[in-house]
N, C-alpha and C positions, 0 to 999 in steps of 0.2 A: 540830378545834375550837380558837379559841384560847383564850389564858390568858387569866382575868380579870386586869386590870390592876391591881388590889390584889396579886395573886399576885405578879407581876410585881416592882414597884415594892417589893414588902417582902424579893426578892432582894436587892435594892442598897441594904436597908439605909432606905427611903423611907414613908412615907405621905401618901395622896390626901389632900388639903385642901379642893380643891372640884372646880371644872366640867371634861370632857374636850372634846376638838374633836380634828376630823381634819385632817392637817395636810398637801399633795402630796407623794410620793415618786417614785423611780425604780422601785425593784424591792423597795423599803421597805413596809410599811404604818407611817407614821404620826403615832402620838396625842399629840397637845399634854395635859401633864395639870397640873395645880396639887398640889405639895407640899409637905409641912412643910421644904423646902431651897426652893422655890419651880418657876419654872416648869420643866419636864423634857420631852424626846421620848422618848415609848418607842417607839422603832425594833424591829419585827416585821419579818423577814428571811430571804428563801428561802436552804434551806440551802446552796448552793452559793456564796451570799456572806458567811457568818460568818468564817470566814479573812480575805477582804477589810475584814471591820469590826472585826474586830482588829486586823488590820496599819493601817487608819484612827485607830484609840484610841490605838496606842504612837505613831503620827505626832504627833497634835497634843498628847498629853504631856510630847513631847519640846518641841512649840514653848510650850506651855506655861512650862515650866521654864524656858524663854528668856525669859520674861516678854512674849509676845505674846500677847495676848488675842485666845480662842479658844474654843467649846465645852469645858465638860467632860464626860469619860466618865465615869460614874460605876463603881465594883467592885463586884462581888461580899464576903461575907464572907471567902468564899476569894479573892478576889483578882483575879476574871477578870474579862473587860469585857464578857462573852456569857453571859447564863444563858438554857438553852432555845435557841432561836432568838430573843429578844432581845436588846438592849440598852439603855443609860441613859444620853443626852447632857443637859447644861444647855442652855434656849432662850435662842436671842439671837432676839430682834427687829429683825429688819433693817425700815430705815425709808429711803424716799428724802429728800435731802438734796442743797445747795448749799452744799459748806462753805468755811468762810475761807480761804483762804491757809494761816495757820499749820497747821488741820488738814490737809492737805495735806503738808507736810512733814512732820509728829508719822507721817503716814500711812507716805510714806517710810522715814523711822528706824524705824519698824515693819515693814517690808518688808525694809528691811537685814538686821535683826536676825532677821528668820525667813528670809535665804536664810544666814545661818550659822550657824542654828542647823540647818539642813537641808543644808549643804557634803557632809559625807559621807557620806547616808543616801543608801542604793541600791535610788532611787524609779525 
């Protein structure tokens, strides 16, 4: 049975603020949810890919850090990016778009800067 997603969300430190919606996965379930940090997925997850969704959270930490805008994972108290079979990303809205010229480049320099911020990661 899964966890109520207040259970969930109050692992990482979160509270529901309003509506939930299902959101397409792979081998994910999931839940687009509104919290007091704003919009989050809580990604529910067969157990033979939490390994995999960790080694995904320190990936984009690191490009993170790079200053490439990215999802965030969210922790645990203790520290970890998986409680349960969960876990906690920030939602980006991806929207289609024809963009200028300059984004296009910005797009680039951002592309640069996450193939070295990922040089030595043995992906």
């Amino acid at each position: 049975m899964p966890r109520p997603i207040t259970d969930i969300l109050a692992d990482f430190g979160l509270n529901q603020t309003g509506e939930t919606g299902d959101l397409d996965g792979n081998e994910s379930v999931n839940t687009l949810v509104q919290t007091d940090d704003g919009p989050v997925v809580v990604k529910t997850l067969p157990e033979h890919e939490l390994g995999m969704e960790v080694a995904r959270a320190e990936v984009q930490e690191r490009i993170r850090a790079s200053e490439v805008p990215c999802p965030r994972y969210y922790r645990t108290a203790a520290g970890d990016f998986v409680s349960g079979d969960e876990s906690v990303q920030s939602f980006v809205d991806g929207a289609s778009m024809d963009p200028p010229e300059r984004a296009v480049y910005a797009f680039g320099r951002s592309l640069g800067k996450l193939d070295r911020a990922l040089a030595d990661e043995p992906l």
